[in-house]
PDB file with SEQRES, HELIX, SHEET and CRYST1 records, atoms N, CA, C and O in Angstrom:
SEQRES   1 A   65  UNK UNK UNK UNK UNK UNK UNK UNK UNK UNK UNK UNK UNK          
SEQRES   2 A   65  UNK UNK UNK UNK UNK UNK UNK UNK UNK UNK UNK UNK UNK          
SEQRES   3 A   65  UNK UNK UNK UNK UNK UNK UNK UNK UNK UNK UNK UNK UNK          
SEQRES   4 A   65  UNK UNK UNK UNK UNK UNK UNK UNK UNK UNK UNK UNK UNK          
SEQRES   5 A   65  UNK UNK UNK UNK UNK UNK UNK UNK UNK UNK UNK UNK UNK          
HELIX    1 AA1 UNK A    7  UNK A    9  5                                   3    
HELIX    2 AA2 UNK A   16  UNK A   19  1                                   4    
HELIX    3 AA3 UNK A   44  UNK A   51  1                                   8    
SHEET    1 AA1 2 UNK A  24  UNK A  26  0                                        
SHEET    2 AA1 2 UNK A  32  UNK A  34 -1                                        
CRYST1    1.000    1.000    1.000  90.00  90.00  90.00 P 1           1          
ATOM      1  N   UNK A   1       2.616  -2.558 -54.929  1.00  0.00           N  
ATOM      2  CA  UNK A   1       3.020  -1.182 -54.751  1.00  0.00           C  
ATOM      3  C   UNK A   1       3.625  -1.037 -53.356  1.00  0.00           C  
ATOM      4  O   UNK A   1       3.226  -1.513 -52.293  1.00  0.00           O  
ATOM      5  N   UNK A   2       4.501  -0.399 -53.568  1.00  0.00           N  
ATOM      6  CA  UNK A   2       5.467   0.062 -51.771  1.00  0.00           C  
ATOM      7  C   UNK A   2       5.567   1.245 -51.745  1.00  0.00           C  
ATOM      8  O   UNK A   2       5.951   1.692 -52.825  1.00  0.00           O  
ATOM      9  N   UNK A   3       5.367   2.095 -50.869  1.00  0.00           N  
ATOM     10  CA  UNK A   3       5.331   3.574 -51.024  1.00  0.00           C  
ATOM     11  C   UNK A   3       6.759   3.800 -50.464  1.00  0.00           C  
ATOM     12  O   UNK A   3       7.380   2.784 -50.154  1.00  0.00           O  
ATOM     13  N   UNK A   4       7.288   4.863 -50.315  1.00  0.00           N  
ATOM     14  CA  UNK A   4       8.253   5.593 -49.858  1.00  0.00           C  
ATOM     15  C   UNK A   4       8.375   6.913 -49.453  1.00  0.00           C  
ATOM     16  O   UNK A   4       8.286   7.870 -50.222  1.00  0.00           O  
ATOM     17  N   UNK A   5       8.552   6.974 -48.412  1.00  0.00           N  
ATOM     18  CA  UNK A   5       8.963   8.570 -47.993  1.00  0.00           C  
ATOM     19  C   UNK A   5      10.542   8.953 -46.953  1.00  0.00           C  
ATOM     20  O   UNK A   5      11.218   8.386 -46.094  1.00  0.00           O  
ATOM     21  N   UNK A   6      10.529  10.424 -47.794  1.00  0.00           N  
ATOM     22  CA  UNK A   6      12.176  10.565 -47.144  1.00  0.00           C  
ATOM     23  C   UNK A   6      11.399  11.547 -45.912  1.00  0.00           C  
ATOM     24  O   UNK A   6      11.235  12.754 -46.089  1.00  0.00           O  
ATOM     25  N   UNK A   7      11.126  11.111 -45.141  1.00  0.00           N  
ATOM     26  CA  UNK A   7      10.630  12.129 -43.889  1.00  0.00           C  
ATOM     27  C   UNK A   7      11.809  13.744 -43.565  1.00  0.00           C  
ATOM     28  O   UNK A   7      11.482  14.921 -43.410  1.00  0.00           O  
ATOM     29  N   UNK A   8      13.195  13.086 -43.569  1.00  0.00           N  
ATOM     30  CA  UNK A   8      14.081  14.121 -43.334  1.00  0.00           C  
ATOM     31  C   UNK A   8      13.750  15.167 -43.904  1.00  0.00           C  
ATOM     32  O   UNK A   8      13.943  16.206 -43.272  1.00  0.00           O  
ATOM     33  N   UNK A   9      13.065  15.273 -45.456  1.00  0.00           N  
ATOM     34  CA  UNK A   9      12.922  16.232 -46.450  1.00  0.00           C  
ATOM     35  C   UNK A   9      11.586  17.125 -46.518  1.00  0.00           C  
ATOM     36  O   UNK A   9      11.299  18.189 -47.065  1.00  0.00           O  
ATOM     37  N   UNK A  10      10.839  16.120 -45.638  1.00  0.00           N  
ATOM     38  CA  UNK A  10       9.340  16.574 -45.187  1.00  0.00           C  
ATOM     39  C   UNK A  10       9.215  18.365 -45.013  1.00  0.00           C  
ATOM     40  O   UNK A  10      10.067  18.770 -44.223  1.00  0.00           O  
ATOM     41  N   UNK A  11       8.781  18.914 -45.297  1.00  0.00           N  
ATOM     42  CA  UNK A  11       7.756  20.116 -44.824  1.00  0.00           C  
ATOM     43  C   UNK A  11       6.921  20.211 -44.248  1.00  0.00           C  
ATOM     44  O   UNK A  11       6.512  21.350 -44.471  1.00  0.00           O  
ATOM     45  N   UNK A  12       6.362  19.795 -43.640  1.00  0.00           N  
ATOM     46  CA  UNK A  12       5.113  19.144 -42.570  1.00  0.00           C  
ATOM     47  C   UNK A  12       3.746  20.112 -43.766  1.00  0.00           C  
ATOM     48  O   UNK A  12       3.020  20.873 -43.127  1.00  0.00           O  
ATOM     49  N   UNK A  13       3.566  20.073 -44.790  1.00  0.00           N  
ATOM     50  CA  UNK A  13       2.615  20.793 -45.426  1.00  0.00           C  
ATOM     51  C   UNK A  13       1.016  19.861 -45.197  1.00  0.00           C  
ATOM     52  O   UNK A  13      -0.076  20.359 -45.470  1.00  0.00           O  
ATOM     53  N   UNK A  14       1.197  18.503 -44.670  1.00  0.00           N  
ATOM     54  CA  UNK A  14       0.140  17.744 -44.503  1.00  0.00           C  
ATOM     55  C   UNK A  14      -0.875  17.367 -45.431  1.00  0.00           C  
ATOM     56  O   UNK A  14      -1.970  16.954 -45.051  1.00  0.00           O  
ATOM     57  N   UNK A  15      -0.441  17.537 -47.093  1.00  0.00           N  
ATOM     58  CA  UNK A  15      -1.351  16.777 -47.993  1.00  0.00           C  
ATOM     59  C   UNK A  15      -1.703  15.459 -47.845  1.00  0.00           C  
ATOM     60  O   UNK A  15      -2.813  14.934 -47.752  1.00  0.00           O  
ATOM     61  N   UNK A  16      -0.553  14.986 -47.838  1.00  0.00           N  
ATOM     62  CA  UNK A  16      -0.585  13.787 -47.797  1.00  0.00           C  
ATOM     63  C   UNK A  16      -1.643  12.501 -46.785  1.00  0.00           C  
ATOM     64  O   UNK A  16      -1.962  11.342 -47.052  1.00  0.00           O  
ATOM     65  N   UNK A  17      -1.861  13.164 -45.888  1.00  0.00           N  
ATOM     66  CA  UNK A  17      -2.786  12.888 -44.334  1.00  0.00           C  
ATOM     67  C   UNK A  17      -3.979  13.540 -44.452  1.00  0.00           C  
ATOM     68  O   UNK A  17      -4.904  13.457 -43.644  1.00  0.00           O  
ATOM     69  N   UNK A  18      -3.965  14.260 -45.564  1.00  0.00           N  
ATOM     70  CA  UNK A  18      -5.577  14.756 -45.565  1.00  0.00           C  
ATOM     71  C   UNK A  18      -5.802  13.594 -46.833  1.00  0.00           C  
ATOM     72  O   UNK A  18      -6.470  12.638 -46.441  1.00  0.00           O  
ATOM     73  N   UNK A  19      -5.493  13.530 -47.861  1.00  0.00           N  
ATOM     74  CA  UNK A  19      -5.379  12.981 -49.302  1.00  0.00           C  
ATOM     75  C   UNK A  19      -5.634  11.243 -48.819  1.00  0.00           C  
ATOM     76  O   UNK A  19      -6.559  10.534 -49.215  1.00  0.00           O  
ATOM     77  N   UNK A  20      -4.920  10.984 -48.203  1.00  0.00           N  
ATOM     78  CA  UNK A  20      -4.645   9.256 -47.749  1.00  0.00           C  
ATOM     79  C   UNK A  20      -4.444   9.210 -46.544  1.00  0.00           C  
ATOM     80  O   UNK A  20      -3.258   9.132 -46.226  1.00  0.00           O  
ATOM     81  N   UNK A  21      -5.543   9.239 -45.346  1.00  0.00           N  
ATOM     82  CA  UNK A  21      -5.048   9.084 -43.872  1.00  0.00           C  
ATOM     83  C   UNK A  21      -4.835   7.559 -43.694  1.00  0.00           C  
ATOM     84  O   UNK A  21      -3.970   7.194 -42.898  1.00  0.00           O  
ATOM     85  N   UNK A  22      -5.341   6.919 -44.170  1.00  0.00           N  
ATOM     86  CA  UNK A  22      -5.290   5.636 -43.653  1.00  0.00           C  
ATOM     87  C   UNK A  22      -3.503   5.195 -44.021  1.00  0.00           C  
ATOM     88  O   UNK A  22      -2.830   4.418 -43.343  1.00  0.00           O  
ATOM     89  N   UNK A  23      -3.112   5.814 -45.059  1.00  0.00           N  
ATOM     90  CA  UNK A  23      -1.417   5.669 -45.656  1.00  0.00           C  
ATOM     91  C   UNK A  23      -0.418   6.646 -44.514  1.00  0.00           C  
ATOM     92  O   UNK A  23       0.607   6.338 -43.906  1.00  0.00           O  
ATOM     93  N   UNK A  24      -1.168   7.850 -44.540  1.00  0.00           N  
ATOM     94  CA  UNK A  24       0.033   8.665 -44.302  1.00  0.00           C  
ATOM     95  C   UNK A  24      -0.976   9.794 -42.843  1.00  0.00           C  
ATOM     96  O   UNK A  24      -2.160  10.117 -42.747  1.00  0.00           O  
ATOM     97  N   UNK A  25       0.343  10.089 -41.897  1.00  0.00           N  
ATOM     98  CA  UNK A  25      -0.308  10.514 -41.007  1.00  0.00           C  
ATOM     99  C   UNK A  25       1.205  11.748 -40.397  1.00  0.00           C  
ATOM    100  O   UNK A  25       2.227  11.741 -41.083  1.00  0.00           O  
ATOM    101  N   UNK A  26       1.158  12.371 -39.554  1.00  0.00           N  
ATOM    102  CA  UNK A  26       1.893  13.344 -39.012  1.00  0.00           C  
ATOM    103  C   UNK A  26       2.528  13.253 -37.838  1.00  0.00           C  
ATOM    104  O   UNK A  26       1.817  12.805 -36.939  1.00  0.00           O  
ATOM    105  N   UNK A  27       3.786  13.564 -37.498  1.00  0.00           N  
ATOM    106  CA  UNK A  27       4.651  13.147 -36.465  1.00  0.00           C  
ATOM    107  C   UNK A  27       3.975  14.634 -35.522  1.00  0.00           C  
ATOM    108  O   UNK A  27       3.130  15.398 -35.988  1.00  0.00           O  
ATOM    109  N   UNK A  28       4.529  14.740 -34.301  1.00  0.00           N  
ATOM    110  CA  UNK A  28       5.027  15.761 -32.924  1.00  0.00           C  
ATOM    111  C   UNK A  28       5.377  17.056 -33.928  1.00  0.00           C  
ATOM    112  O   UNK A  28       4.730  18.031 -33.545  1.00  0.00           O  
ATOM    113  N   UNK A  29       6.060  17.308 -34.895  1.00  0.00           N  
ATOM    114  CA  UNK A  29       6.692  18.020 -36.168  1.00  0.00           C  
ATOM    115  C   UNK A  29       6.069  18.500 -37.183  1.00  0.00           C  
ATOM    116  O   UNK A  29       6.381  19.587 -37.670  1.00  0.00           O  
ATOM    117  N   UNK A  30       4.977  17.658 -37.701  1.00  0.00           N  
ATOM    118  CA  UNK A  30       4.003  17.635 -38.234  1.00  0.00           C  
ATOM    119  C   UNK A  30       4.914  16.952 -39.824  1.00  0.00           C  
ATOM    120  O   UNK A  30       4.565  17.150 -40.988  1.00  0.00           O  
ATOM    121  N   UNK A  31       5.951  16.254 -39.403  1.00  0.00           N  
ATOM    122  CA  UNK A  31       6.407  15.412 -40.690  1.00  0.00           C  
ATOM    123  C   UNK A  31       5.737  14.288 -41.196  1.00  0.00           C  
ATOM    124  O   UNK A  31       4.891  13.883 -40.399  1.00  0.00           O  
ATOM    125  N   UNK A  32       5.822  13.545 -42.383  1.00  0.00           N  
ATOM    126  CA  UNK A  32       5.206  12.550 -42.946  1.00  0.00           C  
ATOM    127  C   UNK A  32       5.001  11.226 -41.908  1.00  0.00           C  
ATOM    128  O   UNK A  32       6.137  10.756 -41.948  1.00  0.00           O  
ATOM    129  N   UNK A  33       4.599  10.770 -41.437  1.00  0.00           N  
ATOM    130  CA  UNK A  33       4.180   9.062 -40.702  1.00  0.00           C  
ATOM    131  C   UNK A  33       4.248   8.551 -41.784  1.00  0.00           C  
ATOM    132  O   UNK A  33       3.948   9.284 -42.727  1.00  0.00           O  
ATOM    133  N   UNK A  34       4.592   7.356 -42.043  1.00  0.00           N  
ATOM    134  CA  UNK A  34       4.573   6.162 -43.042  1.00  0.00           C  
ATOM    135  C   UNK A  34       3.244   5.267 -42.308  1.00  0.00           C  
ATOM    136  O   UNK A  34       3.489   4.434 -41.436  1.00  0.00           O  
ATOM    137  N   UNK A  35       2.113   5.490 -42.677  1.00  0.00           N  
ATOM    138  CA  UNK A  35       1.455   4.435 -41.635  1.00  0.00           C  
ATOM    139  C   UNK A  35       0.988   2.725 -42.098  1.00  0.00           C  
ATOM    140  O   UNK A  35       0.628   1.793 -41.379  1.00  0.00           O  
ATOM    141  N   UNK A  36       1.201   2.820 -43.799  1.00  0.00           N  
ATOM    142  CA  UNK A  36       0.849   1.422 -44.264  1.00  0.00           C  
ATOM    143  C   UNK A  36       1.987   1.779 -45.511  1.00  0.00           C  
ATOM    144  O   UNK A  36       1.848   2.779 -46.216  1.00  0.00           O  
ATOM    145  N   UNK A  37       2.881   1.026 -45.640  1.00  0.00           N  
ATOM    146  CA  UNK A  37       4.220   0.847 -46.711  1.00  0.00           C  
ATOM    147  C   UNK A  37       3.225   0.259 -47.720  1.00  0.00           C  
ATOM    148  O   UNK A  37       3.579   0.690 -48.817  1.00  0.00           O  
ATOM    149  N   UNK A  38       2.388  -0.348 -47.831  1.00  0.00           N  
ATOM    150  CA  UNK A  38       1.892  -1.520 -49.014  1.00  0.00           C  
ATOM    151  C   UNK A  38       0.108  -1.526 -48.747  1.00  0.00           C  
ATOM    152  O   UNK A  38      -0.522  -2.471 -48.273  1.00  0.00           O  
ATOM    153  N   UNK A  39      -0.334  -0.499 -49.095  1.00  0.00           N  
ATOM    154  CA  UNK A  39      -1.770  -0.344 -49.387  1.00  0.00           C  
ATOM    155  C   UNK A  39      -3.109  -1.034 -49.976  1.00  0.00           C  
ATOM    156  O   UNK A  39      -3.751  -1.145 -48.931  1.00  0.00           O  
ATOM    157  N   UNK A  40      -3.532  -1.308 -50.495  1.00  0.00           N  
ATOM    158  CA  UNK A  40      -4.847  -1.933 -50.593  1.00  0.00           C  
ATOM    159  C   UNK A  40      -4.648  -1.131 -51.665  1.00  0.00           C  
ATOM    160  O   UNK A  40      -4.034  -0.073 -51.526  1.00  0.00           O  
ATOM    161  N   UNK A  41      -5.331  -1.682 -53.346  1.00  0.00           N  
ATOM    162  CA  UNK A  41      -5.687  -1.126 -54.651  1.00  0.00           C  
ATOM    163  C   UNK A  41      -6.751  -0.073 -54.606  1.00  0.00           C  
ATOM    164  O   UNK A  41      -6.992   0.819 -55.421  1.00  0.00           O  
ATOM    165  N   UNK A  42      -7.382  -0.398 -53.378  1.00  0.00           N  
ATOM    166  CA  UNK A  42      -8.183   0.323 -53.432  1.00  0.00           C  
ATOM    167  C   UNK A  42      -8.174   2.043 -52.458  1.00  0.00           C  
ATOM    168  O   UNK A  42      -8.973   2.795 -51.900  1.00  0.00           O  
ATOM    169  N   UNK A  43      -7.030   1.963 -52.691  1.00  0.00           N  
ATOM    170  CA  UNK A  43      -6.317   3.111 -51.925  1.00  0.00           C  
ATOM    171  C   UNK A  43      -4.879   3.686 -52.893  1.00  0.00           C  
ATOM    172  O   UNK A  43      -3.883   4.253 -52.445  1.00  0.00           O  
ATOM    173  N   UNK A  44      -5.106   3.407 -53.986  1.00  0.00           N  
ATOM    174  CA  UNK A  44      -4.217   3.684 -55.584  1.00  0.00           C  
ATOM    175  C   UNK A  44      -4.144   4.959 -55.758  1.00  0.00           C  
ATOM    176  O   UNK A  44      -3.160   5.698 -55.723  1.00  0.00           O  
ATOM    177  N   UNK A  45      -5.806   5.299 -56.049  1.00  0.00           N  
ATOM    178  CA  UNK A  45      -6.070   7.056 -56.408  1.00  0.00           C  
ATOM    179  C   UNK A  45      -5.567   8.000 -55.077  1.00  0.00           C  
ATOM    180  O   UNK A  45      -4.768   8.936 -55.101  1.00  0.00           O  
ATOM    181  N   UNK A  46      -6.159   7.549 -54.137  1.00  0.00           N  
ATOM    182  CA  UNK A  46      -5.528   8.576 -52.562  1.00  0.00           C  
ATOM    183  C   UNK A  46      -4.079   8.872 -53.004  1.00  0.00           C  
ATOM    184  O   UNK A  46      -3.539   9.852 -53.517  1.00  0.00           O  
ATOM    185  N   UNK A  47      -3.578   7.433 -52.540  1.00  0.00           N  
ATOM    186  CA  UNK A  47      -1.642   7.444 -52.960  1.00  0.00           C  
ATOM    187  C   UNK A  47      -1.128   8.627 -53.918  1.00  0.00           C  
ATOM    188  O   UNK A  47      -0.602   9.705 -53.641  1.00  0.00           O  
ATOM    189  N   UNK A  48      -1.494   7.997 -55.226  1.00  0.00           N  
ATOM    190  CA  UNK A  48      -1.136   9.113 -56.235  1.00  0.00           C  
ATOM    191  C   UNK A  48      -1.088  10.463 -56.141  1.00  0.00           C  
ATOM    192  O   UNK A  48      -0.230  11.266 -56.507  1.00  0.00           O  
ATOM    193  N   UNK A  49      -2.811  10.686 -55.244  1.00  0.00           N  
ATOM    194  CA  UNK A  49      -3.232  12.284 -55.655  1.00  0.00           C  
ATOM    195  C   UNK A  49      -1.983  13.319 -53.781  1.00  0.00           C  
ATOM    196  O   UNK A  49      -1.961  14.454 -53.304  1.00  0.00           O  
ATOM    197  N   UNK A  50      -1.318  12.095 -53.491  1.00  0.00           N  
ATOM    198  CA  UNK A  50      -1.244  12.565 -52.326  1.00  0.00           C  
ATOM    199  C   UNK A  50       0.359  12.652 -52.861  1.00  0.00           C  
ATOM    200  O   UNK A  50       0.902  13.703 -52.520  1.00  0.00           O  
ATOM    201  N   UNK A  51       1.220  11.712 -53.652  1.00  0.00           N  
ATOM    202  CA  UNK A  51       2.288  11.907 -54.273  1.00  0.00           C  
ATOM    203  C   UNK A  51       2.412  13.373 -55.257  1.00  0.00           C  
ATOM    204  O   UNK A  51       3.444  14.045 -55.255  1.00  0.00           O  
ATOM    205  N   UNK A  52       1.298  13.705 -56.009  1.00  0.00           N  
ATOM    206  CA  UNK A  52       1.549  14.862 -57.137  1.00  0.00           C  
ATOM    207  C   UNK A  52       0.900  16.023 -55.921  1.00  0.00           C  
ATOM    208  O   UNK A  52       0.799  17.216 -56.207  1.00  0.00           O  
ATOM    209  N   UNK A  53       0.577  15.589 -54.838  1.00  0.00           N  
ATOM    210  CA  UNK A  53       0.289  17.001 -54.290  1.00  0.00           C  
ATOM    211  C   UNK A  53       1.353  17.426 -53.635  1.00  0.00           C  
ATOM    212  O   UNK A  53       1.594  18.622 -53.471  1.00  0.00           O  
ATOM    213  N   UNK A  54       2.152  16.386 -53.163  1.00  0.00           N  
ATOM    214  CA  UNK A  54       3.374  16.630 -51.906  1.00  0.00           C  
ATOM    215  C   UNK A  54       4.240  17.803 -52.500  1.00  0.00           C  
ATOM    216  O   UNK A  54       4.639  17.583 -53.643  1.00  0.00           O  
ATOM    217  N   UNK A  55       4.738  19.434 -51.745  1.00  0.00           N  
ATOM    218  CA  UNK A  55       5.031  20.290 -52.626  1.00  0.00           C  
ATOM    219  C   UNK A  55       6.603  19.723 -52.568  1.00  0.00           C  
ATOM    220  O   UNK A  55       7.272  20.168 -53.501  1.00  0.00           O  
ATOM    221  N   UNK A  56       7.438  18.701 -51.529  1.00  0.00           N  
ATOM    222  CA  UNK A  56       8.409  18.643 -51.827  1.00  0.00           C  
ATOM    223  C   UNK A  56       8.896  17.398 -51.904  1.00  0.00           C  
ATOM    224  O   UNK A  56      10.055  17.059 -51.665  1.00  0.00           O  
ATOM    225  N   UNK A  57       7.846  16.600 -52.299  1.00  0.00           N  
ATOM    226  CA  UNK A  57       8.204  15.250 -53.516  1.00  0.00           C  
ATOM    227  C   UNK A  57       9.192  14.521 -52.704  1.00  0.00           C  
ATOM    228  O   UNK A  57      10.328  14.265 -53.102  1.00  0.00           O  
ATOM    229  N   UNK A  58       8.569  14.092 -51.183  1.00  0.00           N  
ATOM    230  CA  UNK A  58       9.213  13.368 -50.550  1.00  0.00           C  
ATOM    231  C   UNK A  58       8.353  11.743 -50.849  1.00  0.00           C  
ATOM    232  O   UNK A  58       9.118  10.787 -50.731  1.00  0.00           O  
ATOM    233  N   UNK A  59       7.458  11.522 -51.069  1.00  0.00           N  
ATOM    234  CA  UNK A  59       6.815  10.506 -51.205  1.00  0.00           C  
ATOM    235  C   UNK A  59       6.694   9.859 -52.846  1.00  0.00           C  
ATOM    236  O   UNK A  59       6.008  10.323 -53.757  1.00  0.00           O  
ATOM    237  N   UNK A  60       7.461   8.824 -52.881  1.00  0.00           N  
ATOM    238  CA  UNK A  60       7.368   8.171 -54.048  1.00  0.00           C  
ATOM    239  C   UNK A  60       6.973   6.567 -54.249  1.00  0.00           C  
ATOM    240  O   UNK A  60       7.299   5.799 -53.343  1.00  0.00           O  
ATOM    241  N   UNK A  61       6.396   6.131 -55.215  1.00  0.00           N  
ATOM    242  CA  UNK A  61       5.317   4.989 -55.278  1.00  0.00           C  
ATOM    243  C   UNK A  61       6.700   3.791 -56.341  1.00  0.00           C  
ATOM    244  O   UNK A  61       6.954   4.038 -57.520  1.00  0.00           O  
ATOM    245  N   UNK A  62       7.367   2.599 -55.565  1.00  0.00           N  
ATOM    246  CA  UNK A  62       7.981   1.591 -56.280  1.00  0.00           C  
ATOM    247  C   UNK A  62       6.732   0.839 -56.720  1.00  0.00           C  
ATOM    248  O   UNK A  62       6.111   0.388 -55.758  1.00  0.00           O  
ATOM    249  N   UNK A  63       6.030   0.500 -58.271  1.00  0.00           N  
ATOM    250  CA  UNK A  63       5.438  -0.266 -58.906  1.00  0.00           C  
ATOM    251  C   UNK A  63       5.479  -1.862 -58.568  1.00  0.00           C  
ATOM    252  O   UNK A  63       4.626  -2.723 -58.356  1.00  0.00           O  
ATOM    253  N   UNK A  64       7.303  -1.807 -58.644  1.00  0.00           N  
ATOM    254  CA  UNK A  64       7.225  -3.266 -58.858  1.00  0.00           C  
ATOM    255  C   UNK A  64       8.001  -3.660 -57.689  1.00  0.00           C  
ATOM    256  O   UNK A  64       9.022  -4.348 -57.690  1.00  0.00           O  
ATOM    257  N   UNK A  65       7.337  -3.092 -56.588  1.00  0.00           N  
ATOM    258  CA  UNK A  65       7.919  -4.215 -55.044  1.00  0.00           C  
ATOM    259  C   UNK A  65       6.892  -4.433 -54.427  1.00  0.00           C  
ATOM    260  O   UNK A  65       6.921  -5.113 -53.401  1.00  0.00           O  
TER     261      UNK A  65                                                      
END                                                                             
């Protein structure tokens, strides 16, 4: 799994950093940090619940990289 985020598109709404801190964390802006591209399985459910929470679907999950 490789995560992705378009930061430019960010809202600084901060699900994502509450949902998965160890993945995702907040700039000066309060935009998305990318903090681990390639996560641990055991950090699957965070990812996800932090992708369907994002209200503007800047963060998306490539399966197969």
């Amino acid at each position: 799994m490789k995560i992705n985020v378009d930061r430019d598109a960010c809202c600084g709404a901060g699900q994502c950093a509450l949902l998965a801190p160890d993945v995702f964390g907040q700039d000066e802006d309060d935009r998305v940090i990318l903090l681990d591209e390639r996560p641990g399985p055991e950090l699957d459910f965070a990812v996800q619940e932090a992708v369907s929470m994002c209200p503007t679907g800047v963060i998306w999950v490539d399966q197969n990289a």
